[in-house]
N, C-alpha and C positions, 0 to 999 in steps of 0.2 A: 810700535810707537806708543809713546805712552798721551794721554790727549790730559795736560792742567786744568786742575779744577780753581773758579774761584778762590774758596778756602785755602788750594793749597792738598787737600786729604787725595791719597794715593798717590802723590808725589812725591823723589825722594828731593833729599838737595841737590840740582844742581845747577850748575851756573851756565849762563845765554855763552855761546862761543860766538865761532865765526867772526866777523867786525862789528856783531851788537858788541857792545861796553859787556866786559867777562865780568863785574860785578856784580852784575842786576841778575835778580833770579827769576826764572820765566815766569812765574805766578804774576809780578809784578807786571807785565806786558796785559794780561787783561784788560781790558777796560780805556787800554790807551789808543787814541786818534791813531789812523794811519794816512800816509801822504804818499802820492807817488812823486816819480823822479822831477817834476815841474811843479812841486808842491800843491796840488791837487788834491782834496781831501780823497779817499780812497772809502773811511768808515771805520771801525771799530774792531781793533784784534778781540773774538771772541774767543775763539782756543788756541792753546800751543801745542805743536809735537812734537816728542821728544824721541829721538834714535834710541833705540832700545840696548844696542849693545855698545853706544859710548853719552849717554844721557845728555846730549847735545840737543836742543833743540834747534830742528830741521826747516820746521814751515809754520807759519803762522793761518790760522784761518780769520779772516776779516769782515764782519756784518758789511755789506753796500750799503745796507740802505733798509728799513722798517720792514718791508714784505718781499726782501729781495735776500739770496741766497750769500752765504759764505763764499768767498773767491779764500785760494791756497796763496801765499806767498812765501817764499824764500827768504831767510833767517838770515842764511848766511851771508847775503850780502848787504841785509837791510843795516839800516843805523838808529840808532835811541838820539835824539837832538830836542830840546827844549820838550824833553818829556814825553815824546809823540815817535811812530816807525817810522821809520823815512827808506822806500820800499824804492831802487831804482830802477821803476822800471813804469813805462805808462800806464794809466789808467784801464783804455781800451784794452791791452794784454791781461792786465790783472781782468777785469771783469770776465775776459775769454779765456780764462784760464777753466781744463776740465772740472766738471762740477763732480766731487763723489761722494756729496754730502760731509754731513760734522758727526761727529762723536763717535765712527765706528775707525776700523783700523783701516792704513793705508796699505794697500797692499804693495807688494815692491813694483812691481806692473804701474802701479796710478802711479807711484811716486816717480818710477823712470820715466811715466807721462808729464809730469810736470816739469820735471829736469830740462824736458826737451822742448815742452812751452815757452820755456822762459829761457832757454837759449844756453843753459846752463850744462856745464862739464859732470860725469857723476864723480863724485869726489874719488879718487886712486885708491883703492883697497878696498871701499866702499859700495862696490855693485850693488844693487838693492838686489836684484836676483839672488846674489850670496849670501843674502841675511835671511835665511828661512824659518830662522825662531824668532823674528821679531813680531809682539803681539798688541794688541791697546789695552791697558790697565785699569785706565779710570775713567772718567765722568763728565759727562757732555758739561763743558764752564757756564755754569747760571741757570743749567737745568736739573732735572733730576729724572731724565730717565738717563738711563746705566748703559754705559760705554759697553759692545759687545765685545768678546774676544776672542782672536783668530787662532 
């Protein structure tokens, strides 16, 4: 997965799938509010991941809160509405959502852990187990130390 940087650098172009709006490019997601399903503020998408072998981004990671951790959330079903994610799914589940940290890679393991968090099918063709070159490319968004890779 590739992890967005602010700027944009180590990213190529490509566009939000899923039911985000297919025009907005994940770099844009930065910085924007997130809400869950009872509009509830949620905190701030700090990184985006992108699926390596169809440059879709996959999950969003979300600041909670000033000294509180990234929570993972799901792309594909969230929505872009008056400029902010709109993540359907409760608060309490995003907050419990596994923690595996930000900026390194996901491995297909966490990410089939989250799949199941959140109640979610793994996409058809898409086994994360079956993507064994998928790797993280870039750069924790707003910091600078250096994205590892797998």
């Amino acid at each position: 997965m590739v992890v967005s940087t602010i700027d944009g650098s180590q990213l190529q172009s490509s566009l939000v799938g899923g039911t985000v709006q297919s025009d907005i490019d994940p770099r844009s997601l930065i910085g924007r509010r997130a809400f869950d399903l009872d509009g509830t503020r949620i905190g701030t998408v700090d990184e985006v991941y992108l699926d390596d072998a169809t440059g879709v981004p996959e999950w969003a990671a979300v600041r909670t809160g000033l000294f509180t951790r990234d929570a993972f959330v799901p792309l594909g079903p969230s929505r872009l509405v008056d400029d902010a994610l709109r993540v359907p799914f409760k608060k309490a589940l995003i907050k419990d959502a596994p923690d595996f940290g930000v900026g390194r890679h996901l491995s297909p393991e966490q990410e089939l852990q989250l799949y199941h968090h959140y109640g979610m099918e793994v996409p058809r063709g898409e086994s994360p187990r079956a993507r064994p070159g998928r790797r993280d490319l870039g750069e924790v968004a707003g910091g600078d130390r250096p994205a590892t890779g797998g």
